[in-house]
C-alpha positions as CSV (number, residue, x, y, z in Angstrom):
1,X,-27.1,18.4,-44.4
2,X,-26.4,18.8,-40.3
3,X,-23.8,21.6,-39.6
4,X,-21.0,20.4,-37.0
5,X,-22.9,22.3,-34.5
6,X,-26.4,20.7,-35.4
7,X,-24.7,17.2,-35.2
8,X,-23.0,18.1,-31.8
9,X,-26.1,19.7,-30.0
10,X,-28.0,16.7,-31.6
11,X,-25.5,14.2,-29.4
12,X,-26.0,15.8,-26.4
13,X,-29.9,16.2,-26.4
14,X,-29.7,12.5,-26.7
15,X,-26.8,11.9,-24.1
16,X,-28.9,14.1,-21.8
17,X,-32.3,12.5,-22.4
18,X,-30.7,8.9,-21.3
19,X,-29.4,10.6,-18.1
20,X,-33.2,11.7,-17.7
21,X,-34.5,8.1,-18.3
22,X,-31.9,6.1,-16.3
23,X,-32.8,8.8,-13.0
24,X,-36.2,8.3,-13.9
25,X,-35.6,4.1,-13.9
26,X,-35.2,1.8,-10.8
27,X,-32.2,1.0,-10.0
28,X,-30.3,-2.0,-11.8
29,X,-33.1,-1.4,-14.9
30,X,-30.2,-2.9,-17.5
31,X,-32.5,-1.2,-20.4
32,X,-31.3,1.9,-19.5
33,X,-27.7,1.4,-18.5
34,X,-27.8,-0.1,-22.5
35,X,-28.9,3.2,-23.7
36,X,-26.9,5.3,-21.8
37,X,-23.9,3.5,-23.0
38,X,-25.0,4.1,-26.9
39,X,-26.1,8.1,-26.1
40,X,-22.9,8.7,-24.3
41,X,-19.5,6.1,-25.7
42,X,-19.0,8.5,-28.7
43,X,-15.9,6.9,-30.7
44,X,-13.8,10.5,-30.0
45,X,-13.9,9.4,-26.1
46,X,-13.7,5.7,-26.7
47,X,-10.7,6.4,-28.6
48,X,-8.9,8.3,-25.6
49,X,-9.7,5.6,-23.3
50,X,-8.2,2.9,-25.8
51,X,-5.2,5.3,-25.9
52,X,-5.0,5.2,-22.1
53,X,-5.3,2.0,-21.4
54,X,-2.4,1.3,-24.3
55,X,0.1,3.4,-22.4
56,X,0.7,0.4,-20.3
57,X,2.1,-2.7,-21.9
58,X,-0.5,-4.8,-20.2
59,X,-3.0,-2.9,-21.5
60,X,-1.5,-2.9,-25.1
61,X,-1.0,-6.7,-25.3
62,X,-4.6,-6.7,-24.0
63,X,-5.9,-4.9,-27.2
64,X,-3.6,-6.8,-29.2
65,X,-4.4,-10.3,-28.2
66,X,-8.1,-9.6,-27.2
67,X,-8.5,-12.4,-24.4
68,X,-11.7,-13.7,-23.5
69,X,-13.0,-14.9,-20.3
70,X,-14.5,-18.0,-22.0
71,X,-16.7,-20.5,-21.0
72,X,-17.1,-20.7,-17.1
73,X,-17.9,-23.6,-15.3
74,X,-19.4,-22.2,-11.8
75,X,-19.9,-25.3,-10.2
76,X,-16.4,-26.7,-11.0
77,X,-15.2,-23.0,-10.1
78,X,-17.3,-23.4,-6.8
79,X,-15.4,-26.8,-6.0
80,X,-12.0,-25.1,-5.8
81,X,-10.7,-23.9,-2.0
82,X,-12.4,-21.0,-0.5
83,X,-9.9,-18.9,-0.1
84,X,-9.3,-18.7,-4.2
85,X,-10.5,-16.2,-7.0
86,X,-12.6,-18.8,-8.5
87,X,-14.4,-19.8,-5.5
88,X,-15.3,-15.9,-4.6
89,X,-16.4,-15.7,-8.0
90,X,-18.5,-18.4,-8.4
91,X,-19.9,-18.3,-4.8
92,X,-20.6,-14.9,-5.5
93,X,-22.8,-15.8,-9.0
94,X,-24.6,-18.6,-7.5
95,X,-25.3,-16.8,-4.2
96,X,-26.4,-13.7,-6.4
97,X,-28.5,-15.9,-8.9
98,X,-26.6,-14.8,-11.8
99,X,-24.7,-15.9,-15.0
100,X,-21.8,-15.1,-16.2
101,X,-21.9,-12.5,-18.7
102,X,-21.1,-13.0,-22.5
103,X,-20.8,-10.1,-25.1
104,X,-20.8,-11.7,-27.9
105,X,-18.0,-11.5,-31.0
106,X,-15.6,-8.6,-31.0
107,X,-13.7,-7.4,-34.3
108,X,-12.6,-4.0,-33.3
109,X,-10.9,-2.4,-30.7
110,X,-14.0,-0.3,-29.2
111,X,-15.5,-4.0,-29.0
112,X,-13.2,-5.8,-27.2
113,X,-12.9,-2.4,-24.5
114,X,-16.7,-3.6,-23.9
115,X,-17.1,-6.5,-24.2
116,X,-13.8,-6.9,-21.7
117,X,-15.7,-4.5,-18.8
118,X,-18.8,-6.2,-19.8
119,X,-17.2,-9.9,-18.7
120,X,-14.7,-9.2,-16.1
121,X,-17.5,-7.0,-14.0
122,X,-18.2,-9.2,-11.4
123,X,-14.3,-10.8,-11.3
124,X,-13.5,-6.7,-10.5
125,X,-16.5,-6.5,-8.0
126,X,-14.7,-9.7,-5.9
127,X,-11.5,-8.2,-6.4
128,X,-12.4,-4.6,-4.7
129,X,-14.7,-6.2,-2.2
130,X,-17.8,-4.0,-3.6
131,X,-20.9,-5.4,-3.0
132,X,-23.9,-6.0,-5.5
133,X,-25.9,-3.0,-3.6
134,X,-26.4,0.7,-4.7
135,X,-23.2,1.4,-2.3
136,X,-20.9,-0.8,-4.0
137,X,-22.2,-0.3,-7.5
138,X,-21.5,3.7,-6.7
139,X,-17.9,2.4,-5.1
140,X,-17.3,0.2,-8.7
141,X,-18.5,2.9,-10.8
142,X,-15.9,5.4,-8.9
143,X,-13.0,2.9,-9.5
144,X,-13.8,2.3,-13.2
145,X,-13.6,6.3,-13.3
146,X,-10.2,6.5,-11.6
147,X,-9.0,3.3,-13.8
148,X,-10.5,3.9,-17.3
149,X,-9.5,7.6,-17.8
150,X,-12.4,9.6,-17.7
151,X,-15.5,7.6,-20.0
152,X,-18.5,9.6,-20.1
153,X,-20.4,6.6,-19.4
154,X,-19.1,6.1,-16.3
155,X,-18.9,9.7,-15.1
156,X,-22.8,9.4,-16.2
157,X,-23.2,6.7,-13.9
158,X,-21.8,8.3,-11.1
159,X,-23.9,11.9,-11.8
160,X,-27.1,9.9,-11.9
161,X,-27.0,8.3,-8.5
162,X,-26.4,11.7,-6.8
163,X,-29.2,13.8,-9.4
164,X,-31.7,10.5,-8.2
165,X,-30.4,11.3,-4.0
166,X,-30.9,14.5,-4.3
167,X,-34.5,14.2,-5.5
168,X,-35.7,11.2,-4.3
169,X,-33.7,10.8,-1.2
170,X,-31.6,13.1,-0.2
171,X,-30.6,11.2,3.1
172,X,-28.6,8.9,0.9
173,X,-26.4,11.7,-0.2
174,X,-23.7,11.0,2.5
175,X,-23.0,7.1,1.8
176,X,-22.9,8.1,-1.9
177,X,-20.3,10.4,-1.7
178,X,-18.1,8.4,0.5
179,X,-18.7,5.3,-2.0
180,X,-17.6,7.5,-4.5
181,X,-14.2,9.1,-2.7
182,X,-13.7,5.2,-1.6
183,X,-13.6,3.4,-5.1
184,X,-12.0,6.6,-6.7
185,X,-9.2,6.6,-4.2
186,X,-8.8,2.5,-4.4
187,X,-8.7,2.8,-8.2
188,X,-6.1,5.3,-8.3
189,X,-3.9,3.1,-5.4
190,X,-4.8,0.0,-7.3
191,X,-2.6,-1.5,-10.3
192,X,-4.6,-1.8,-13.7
193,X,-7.0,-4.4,-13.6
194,X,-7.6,-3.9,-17.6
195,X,-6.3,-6.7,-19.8
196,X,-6.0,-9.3,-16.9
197,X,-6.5,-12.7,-18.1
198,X,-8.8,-14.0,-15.0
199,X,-9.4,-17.2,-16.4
200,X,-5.8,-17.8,-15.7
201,X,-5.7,-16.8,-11.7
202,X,-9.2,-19.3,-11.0
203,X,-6.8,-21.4,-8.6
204,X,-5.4,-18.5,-6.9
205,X,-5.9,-17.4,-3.7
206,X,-8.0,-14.1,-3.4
207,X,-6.3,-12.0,-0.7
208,X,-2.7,-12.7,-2.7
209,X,-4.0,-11.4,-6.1
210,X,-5.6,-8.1,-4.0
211,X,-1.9,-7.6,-2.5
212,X,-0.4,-8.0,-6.1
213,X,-2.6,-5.5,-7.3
214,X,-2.4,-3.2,-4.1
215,X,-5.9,-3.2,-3.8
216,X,-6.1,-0.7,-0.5
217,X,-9.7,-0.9,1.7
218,X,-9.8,2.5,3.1
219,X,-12.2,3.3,5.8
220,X,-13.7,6.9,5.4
């Protein structure tokens, strides 16, 4: 039988061998963001992030009433005005070449955290402005950080980018830190985006839901 130790030092040889495979991987290889997530969202830290989010009412009703984003119609979404939510969105799909994501049935609470980040990723990269590149993934990856309490898979995230700049390109290293200080300062400005019912705001337009949830572009 594995002591507490044995179990413990087990977890983090396998949390640190999926850091060493995802800086090893290109970036955007979604194989290895998937095992990253299983090495490193241990139910302990999942569990303080639930209780996080819960501290907020928003945030509790979300994990009450578990909301989906549903079925989304891009082209219909694509028809609305330009200057709404689900016009960014779906321009920002189509132009991309990519669907919206789906994660499947959730019956717990640890489920519908993922599966909630998992659907509502590219509705939060519209609503911070990050782009799709390396820079705004790294700016993302900072906000989740500074909105999600502190999720090892996340703070994983962020330590791989600068271990892979400081041994593949170390030139890099300047733009990756200021990503990072950029999301991590909007995310702490910004209102919680957890729990938001987007599918609700489609019609909207963009630039008021930013100024509802004083989303701040600083320029560092």
């Amino acid at each position: 039988m594995y002591s507490i130790d044995q179990l413990e030092q087990t977890w983090q040889d396998k949390a640190l061998d999926s850091i060493i495979n995802i800086v090893r991987a290109p970036d955007g290889d979604f194989e290895s963001v998937g095992q990253l997530a299983s090495a490193v969202n241990d139910p302990q830290s999942l569990q303080k992030v639930i209780e996080h989010l819960c501290s907020t009412p928003q945030g509790k009703q979300a994990f009450q009433n578990r909301p989906r984003l549903g079925d989304v119609n891009l082209q219909k979404l694509y028809c609305l005005p330009n200057n709404t939510l689900g016009y960014a969105y779906a321009n920002h799909m189509l132009k991309n070449n990519l669907e919206p994501l789906s994660a499947g049935q959730v019956e717990s609470d640890n489920q519908f955290l993922g599966a909630h980040l998992k659907e509502t990723h590219d509705i939060w990269h519209i609503i911070t402005g990050c782009d799709t590149n390396i820079i705004g993934e790294i700016q993302l990856e900072a906000f989740y950080v500074a909105q999600l309490y502190f999720t090892r898979f996340w703070l994983a995230l962020l330590a791989k980018n600068l271990v892979k700049a400081s041994i593949y390109d170390i030139e890099v290293s300047t733009n990756y830190v200021d990503a990072i200080a950029k999301g991590w300062l909007m995310g702490k400005q910004a209102k919680p985006l957890f729990g938001i019912e987007w599918n609700l705001l489609w019609e909207k337009p963009l630039e008021d839901i930013r100024t509802s949830f004083n989303i701040i572009f600083s320029e560092i």
